[in-house]
N, C-alpha and C positions, 0 to 999 in steps of 0.2 A: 771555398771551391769544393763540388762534390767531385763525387767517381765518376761524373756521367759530362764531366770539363775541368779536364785536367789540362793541364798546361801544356802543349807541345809545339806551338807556335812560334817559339823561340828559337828552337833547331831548324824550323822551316820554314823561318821567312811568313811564319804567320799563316802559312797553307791549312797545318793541320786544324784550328782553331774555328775554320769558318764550316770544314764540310759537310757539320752534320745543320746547318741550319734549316734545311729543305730534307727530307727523308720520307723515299716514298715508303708505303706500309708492305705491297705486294711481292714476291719473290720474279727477280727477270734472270736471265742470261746475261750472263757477263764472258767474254771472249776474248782471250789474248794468244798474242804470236810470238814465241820466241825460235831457237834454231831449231830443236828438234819434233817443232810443227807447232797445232793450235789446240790451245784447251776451251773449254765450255764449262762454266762453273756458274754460281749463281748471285745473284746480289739481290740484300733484303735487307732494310732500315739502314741503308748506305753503307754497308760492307759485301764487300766481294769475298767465295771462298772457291775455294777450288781443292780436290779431295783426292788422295790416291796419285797424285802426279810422280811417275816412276824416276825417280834419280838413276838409277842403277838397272841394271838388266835383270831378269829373274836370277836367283841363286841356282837352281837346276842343271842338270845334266854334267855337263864337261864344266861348268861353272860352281858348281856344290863345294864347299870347301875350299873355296878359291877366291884372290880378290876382287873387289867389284869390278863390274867392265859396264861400259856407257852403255846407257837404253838404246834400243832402236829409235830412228825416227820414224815417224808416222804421216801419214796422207791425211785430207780431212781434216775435220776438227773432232777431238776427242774428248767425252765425255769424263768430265772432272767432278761429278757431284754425289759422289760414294767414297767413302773412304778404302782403301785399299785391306787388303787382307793382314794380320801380324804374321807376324814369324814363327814359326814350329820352338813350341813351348810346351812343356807339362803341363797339367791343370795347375792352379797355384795353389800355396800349401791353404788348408783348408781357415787357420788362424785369420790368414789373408782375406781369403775367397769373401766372406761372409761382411766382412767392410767395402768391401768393392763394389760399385755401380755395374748392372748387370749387361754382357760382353757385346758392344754390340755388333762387331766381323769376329767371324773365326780365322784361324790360316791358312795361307796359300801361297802358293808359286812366285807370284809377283807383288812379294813384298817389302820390297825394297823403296817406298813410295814415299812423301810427304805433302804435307796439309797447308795449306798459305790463307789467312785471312788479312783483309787491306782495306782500308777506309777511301784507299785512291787509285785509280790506275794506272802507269806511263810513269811520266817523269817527275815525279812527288819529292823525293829523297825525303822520303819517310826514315826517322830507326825503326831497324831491323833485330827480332828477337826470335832465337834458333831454342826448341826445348827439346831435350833430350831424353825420354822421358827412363824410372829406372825398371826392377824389377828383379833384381840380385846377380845381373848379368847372366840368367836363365828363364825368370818368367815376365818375360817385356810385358810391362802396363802401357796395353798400344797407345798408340798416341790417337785413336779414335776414342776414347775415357771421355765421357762429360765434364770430368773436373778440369781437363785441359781445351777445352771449347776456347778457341783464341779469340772470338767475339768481345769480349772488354778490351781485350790491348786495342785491336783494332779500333774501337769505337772511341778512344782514347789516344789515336792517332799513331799507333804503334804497329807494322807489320809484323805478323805473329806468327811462323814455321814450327808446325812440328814432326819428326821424324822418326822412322822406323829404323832399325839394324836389326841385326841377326846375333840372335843370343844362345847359350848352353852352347853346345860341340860345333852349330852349327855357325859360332862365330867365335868361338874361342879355344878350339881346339887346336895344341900344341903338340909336334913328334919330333920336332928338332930337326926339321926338313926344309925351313930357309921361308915359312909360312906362317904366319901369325900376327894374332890378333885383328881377325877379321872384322870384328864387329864396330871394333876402334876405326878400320880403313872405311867403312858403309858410312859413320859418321864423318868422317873428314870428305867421303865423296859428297854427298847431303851439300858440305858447309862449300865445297867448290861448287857444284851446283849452285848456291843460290850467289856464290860471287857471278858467276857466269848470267845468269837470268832474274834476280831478285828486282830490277830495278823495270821491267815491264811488270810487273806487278806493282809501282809504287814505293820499291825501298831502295834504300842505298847502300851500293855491298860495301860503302867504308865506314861504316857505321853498322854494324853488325856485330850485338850483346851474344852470345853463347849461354844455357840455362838448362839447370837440372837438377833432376834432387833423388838420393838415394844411388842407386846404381850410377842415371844421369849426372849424379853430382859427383862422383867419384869421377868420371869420362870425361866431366867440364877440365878437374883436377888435373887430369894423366894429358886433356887436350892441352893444356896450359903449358906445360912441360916440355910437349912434342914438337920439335924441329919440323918433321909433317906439317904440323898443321900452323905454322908463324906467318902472322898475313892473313889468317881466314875470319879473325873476327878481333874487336876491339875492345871489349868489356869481357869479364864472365861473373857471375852467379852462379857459387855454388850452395845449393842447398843440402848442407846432411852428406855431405861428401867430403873430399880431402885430396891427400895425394899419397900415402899410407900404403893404399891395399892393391900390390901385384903380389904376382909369383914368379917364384927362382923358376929360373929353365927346369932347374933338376926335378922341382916338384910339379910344375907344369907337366913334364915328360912321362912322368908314372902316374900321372892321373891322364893322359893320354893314351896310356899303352894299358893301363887297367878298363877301360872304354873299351877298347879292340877287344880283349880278354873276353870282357862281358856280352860285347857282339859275336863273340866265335869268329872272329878274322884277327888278320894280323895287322900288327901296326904300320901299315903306308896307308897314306889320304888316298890314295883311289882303290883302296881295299874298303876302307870306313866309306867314302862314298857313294858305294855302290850299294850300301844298307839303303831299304827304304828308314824312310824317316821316321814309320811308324815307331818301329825298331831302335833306331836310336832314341828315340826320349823314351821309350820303356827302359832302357840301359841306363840312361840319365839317372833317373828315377831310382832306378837298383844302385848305382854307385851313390848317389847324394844317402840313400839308407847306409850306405858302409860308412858312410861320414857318420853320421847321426848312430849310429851303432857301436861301433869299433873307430874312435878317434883316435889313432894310432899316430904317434907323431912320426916314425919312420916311413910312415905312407905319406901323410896328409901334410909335413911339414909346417911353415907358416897358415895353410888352410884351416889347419885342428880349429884354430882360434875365430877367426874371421867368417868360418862356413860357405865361400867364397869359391867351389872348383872351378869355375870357369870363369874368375878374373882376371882379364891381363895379365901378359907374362912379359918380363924385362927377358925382347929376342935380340936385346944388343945391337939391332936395328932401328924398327920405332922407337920402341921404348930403350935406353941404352943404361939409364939408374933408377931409381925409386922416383917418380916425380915428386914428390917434397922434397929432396935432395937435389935436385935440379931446379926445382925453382929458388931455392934458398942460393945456389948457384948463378942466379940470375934470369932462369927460363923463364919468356912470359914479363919480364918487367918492365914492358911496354906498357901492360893489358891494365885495366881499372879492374881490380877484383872486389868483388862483393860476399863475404864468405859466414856460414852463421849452419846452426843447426838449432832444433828441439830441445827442453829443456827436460824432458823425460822420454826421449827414445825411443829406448829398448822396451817400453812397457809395451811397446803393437805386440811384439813377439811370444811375449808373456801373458797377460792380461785375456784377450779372446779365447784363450781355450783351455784356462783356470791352472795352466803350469807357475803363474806367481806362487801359487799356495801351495805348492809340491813341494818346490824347491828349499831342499834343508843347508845348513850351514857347512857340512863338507864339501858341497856341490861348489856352493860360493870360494870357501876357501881354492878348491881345485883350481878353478877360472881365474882366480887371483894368480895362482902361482904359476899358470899357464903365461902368463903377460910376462916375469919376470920378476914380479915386484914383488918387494918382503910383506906377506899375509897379514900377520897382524897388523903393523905399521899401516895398507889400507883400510883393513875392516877396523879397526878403532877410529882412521879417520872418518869415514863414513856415519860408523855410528852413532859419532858427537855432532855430526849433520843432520842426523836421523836418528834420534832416541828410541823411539818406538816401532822404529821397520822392520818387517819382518825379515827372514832370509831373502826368500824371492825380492820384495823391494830394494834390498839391497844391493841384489846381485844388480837387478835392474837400473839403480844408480850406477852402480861401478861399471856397468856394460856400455852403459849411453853415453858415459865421457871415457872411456876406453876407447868407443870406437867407434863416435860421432862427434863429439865437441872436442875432445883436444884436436884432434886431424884438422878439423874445422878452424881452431884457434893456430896452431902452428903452420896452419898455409897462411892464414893471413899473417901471421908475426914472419916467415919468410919472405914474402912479396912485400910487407911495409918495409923490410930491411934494405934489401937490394931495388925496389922497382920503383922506375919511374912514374909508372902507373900507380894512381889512388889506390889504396884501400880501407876496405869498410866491413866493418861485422854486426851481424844482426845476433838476436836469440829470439825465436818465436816460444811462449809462455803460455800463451790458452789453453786452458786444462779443456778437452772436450767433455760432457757431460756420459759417456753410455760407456757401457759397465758399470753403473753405480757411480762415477767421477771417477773410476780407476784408470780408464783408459789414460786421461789427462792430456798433455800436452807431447802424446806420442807421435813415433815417427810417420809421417807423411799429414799429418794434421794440418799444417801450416799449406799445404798446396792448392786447396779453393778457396783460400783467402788471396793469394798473389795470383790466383787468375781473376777474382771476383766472379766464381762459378759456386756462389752457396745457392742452394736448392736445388743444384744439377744433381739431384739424386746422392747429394753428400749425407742422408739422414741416417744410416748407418756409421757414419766415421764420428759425425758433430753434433749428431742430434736434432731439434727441432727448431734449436731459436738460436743460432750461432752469431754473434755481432757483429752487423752488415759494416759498423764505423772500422773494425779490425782490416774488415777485407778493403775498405776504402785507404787507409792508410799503406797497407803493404803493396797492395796494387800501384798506386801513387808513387811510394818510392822503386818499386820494378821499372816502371815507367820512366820516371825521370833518371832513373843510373840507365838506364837502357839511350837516354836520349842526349844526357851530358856527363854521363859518369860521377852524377855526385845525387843520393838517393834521399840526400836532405837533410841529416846529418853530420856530426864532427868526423872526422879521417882519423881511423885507425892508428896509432903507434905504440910502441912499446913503451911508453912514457904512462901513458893513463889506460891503456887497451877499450878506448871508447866501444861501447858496444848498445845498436840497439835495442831495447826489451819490446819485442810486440804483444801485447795483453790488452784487457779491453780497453785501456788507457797506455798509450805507447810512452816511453818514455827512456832519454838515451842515461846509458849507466856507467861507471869507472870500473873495469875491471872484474866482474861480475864471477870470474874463474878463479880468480887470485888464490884460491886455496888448493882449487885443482890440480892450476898450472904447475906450481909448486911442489906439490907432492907428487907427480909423477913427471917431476924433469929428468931429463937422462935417459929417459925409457918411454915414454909419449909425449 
């Protein structure tokens, strides 16, 4: 079986299986009704897409700051075949920039929108797959990105959403005013949305995977958790996420009230509102350099570590504990989770802008002792994993399971414990080829392989001849966990911690951490 007939007939009564045996070549109109009017989108080689479709009303004016509220509806039929604007973002840091496919909306007012591709339209009860995408929970990697063109799910029978929220201040700013975590509530209205309307489109909202990676996967994590959001989707995938990284009120609060400081206003939401926006992300900008400057743990708290000012804060509301701690509690033990990360990380961060080869051995040690854990006892373990690495690589090791594979291993070892729902760990392993092979098998590497989007402009990340059978395989398993919860693989426990290696020859492994997990139990 290739990537271009994958199996999904078996969820649907065999629907999905036959539709692409006729496919015209030309682009038409494609038109659906749901309550808050009609959209116009397009169909070409038998998927339909529709672009910009507003969940949420603008963020603007008396709305800025404030939770989502329903769109308007509309007369007519509305023009769905652009993607919507992103969110008021900084430029991204430039490490980033320079791997990233070139931008194709800037931002604006009404961007609260998401993207739907479907191989069917009406009443299909297709599975349903919600991407979330990340960006450090300040620099949203829109979900208009080529590498998330949801054309392979769909064309593999899978209804593909992807969605926008609102990031930095303007979705996760905290004052301890009974308001928060906005950016989290943009994505829970998304996933109500599509329970309410996904099935004019061809999907089934009880069947409905959750997916993300980096930031997204973090938000798949903390959605898992949340009371909010129980009932909105049946599966999740997290990629290179966890349930780890919030913030205390307290530190949320003074990174709130240092924002105001740096605007020259005071700290209430409709003082900071009434900034333009220009404004606020130059402030952004200036406070993330005091982080990067003066890591002061009296300011920055749990942040110092993580680089994270505007991630989720436990307001004892939504969020009311750590989501790892609540799932291990039971949160989410319905849900089939799917949970894995990269096998080298932290080298994005490192690597593109030659600070590997800075980084001396005190730097390392600091970082170590930042986590908690006794310095040597890591760096000796490391080192006997890595004989010949320099500092930067080491630190680079110690960063990537600090603060993407254990989180990633300890969600699933929570949810195998308590949840009814399956679970399943993967490790994506393809070293990519540019820097030299240094880059390797870095953070977001693995994301145009699970969409089958290689040559969408991914030749900056993977280089020129990336292996189409990788994308076919992990694609394949997204799919099928997407469609029955089992991604083709043995199920997770803490017995053997099945896990599977994606490399150009996949292959499932025992325990693959065992020496990690071990050395930083009690502390990650």
């Amino acid at each position: 079986m290739n990537r271009r007939s994958m199996l999904m007939g078996a969820a649907t009564g065999g629907l999905a299986s036959g539709l692409w045996l006729a496919r015209p070549a030309a682009a038409s109109p494609s038109v659906v009704t749901m309550g808050s009017g009609s959209l116009r989108g397009i169909e070409a080689d038998g998927i339909h897409s529709f672009k910009g479709v507003p969940f949420a009303a603008p963020p603007t004016g008396t709305r800025r700051l404030r939770p989502p509220q329903a769109p308007q509806a509309w007369d007519g039929v509305r023009d769905a075949t652009q993607f919507g604007p992103k969110p008021p973002q900084p430029a991204y840091p430039p490490m980033v920039a320079e791997l990233l496919p070139p931008e194709v909306n800037g931002p604006g007012d009404n961007c609260l929108t998401l993207n739907i591709w479907s191989p069917a339209l009406g009443m299909a009860n297709l599975p349903v797959m919600v991407w979330i995408p990340g960006g450090m929970y300040e620099y949203h990697a829109t979900s208009a990105s080529p590498w998330y063109d949801g054309s392979g799910f769909a064309r593999d029978g899978v209804v593909l959403v992807s969605i926008n929220y609102r990031v930095g201040a303007e979705g996760f700013l905290y004052l301890g005013d009974g308001v928060a975590n906005l950016g989290l509530l943009d994505q829970i209205a998304a996933l109500e949305w599509v329970q309410r309307n996904i099935a004019v489109f061809g999907g089934d909202p009880g069947n409905v995977t959750i997916f993300g990676e980096s930031a997204g996967g973090l938000s798949v994590g903390t959605l898992l958790s949340m009371p909010r959001a129980k009932g909105l989707f049946r599966r999740a995938i997290v990629e290179s996420g966890g349930g780890h990284h919030v913030s205390t009120p307290k530190t949320a609060e003074r990174i709130g009230q240092r924002l105001a400081a740096l605007l020259g206003t005071d700290a209430r939401r409709d003082a900071i509102a009434a900034v333009p926006v220009a404004q606020m992300l130059q402030a952004q900008e200036a406070l993330r350099g005091e982080l990067l400057t003066n890591p002061d743990p009296a300011m920055w708290g749990e942040i110092m570590l993580d680089g994270l000012p505007w991630e989720p804060v436990i307001d004892g509301d939504l969020i009311q504990i750590r989501p790892i701690d609540a799932i291990a509690a039971g949160a989410g033990a319905d849900v089939d989770v799917l949970s894995g990360s990269n096998t080298e990380e932290w080298r994005l961060f490192l690597v593109p802008g030659g600070a590997i080869d800075a980084i001396g051995v005190a730097v390392v040690a600091g970082t170590v002792a930042a986590t908690g854990m006794p310095v040597e006892r890591v760096l000796a373990a490391y080192r006997e994993q890595q004989p010949e690495a320099s500092p930067g690589e080491l630190l680079a090791a110690i960063m990537t399971d600090w603060y993407w594979r254990l989180p990633a291993l300890r969600l699933a070892e929570a949810h195998a414990a308590t949840g009814s729902g399956r679970t399943f760990m993967y490790e994506f392993a393809w070293r990519s080829p540019q820097f030299g092979g240094r880059l390797g098998a870095g953070h977001a590497v693995e994301i145009p392989f699970v969409f089958d989007t290689l040559g969408n402009q991914t030749e900056r990340l993977l280089g020129s001849g990336p292996p189409q059978q990788l994308a076919d395989a992990m694609h394949r398993a997204w799919g099928q966990f997407a469609t029955s919860g089992d991604p083709g693989w043995t199920a997770f426990d803490t017995h053997r911690y099945v896990t599977m290696r994606f490399d150009e020859s996949p292959a499932a492994v025992d325990d693959p951490m065992a020496g990690q997990r071990q050395l930083w139990a009690g502390i990650r």
